[in-house]
N, C-alpha and C positions, 0 to 999 in steps of 0.2 A: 272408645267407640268411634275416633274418627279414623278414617282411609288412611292407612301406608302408603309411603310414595315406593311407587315399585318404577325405579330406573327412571322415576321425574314423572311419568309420565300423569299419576294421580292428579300429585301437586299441577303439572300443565295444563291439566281441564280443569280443574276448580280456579288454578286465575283465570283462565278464561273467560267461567260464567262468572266469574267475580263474586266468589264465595270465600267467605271468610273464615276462618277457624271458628271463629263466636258463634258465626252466623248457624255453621251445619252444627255447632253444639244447645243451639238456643231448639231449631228444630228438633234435634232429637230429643231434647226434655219436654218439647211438648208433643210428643206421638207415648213415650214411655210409660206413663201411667194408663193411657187410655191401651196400648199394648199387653200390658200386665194384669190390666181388669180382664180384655179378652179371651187370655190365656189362663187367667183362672177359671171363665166358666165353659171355654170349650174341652180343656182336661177333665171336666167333670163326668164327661163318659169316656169309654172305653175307646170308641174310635175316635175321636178326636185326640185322646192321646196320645193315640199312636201316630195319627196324623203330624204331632207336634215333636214328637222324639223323632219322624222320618224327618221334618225339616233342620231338627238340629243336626241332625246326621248328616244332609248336605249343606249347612252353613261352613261358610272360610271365616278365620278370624280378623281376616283384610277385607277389603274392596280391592276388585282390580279396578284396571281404568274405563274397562268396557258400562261398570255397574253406575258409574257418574256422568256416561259421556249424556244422558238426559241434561243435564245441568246446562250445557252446551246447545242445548237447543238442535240436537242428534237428534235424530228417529233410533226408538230403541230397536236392537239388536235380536236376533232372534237364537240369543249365545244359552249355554247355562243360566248365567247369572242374571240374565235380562228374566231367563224363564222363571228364577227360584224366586225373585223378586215378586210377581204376581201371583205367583202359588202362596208365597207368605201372606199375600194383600187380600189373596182368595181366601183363606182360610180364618185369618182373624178378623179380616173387617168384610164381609160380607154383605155386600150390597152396594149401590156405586153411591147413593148420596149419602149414605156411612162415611166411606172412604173421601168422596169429594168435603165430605165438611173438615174431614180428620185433615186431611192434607193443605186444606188452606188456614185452619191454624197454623200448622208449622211453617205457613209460607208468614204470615202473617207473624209468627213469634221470631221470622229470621228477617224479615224486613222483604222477603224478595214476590218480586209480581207473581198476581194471582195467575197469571196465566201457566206457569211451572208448575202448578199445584200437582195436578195429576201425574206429570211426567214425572217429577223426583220422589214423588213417595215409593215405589216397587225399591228405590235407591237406599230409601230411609228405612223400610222395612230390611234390606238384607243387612243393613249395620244394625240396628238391634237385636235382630236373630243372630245376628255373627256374636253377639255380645255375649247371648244368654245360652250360646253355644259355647263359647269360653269358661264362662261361671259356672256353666255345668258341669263338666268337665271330668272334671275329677271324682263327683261326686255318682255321675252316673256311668264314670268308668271303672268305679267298684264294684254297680251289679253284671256290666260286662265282662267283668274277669273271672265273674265265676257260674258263666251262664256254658251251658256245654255248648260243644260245635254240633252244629246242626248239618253238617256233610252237604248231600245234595240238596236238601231243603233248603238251605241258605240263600240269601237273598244276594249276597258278595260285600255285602258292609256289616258290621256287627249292630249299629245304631239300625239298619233296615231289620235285621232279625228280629232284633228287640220290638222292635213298632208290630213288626207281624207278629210277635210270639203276643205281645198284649193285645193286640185288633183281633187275633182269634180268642181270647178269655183264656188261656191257657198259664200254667205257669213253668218254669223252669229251673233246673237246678235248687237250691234251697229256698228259692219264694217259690209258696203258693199262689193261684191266680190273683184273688184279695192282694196278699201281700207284696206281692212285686206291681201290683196299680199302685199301691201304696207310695214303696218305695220309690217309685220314678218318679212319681205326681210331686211327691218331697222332691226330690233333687229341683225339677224342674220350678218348684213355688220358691225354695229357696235363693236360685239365683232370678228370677223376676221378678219377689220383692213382693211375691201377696201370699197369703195365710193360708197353709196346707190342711184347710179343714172341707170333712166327706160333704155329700151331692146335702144330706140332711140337712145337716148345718147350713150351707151353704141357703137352702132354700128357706129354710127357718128366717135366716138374717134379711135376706134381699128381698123375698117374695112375700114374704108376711110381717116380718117387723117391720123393715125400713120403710114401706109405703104406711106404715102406721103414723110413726115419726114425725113425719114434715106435716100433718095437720098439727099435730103438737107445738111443734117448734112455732110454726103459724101463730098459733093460739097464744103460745106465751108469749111472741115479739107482738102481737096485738095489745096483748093486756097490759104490757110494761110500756106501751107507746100511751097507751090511754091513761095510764097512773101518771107516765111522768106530764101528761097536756094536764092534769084536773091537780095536781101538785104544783103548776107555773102558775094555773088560774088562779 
């Protein structure tokens, strides 16, 4: 997940801002979980899935140098990768004091001042999505191979097809509509690392269980604090 040095140049901004290899691997372990939550409950509809397969479809599996020059204390760029950056930051973290809290953990888990917070996350977001554009890979270039050409209808990238062909509910070639949400949402859970189960489930667990849970869990670390204080008495 870290930056290739393409012709030095990578490597020559991050010494600059005095970023460490540790340091950009400590930050991206702490955005990845919360990442991988986001991305499992925004694939849980239809448009946001496709939303998530257009951005894997422009993820690079590098950084250039343009994507780090924040680190540097640049004013961002108004390039591609400056753009694809915030589109990522738009789409899973939604909301700016979402984002601002997210981002000053990883400032905070890499050591570096709060004042970067904002500016390197759209940075931290494209090397994660570069990531989970890799991982995916293969997996979601087995339902492109056997998806037909769509001529004029095509969007000019196979991954943009795909996003369109699921954002209309549509299905193609041997998935049915159902079936190929399916299969994408799989490829896509598989390399992000969270559990490929439907919108039900999903609200089963989160929405009714899990706020059940934590008074429990309450209740029993109460009662085991008060056994073990009338046990020392």
């Amino acid at each position: 997940m870290l930056p290739q040095p393409q012709a030095g140049q990578v490597g020559a901004l991050l010494t600059c801002a005095g970023v460490t290899t540790e340091q950009w691997q400590a930050a991206l372990r702490a955005l990845q979980s919360e990442f991988a939550w986001q991305l499992e409950k925004i694939t849980l509809s239809r448009t946001g899935l496709a939303d998530v397969v257009d951005l894997i479809g422009r993820s690079d599996h590098t950084m250039s140098a343009g994507d780090v020059a924040a680190l540097c204390g640049e004013a961002p760029k108004a390039n591609g990768h400056a753009t694809h950056g915030h589109a990522i930051v738009g789409l899973l973290l939604d909301g700016t004091d979402h984002s601002g809290a997210l981002a000053a953990r990883a400032c905070r888990a890499a050591g570096w001042r709060a004042e970067i917070a904002m500016a390197v996350l759209p940075n931290l977001a494209v090397a994660i999505m570069a990531e989970l554009a890799s991982r995916s890979h293969k997996c979601l270039g087995d339902v492109l191979n056997v998806l037909p050409p769509l001529g004029r209808r095509s969007r000019g990238s196979p991954y943009a097809d795909l996003a369109d062909i699921v954002r209309r509910g549509c299905g193609a070639g041997p998935y049915a509509p159902a079936k190929l949400r399916r299969a994408v949402r799989r490829c896509i859970a598989q390399a992000a690392g969270f559990p490929a189960r439907g919108p039900l489930s999903w609200y089963v667990q989160f929405i009714l269980v899990r706020p059940l849970l934590r008074p429990m869990r309450t209740f029993i670390a109460r009662t085991s604090l008060a056994r073990a204080v009338a046990s020392d008495g």
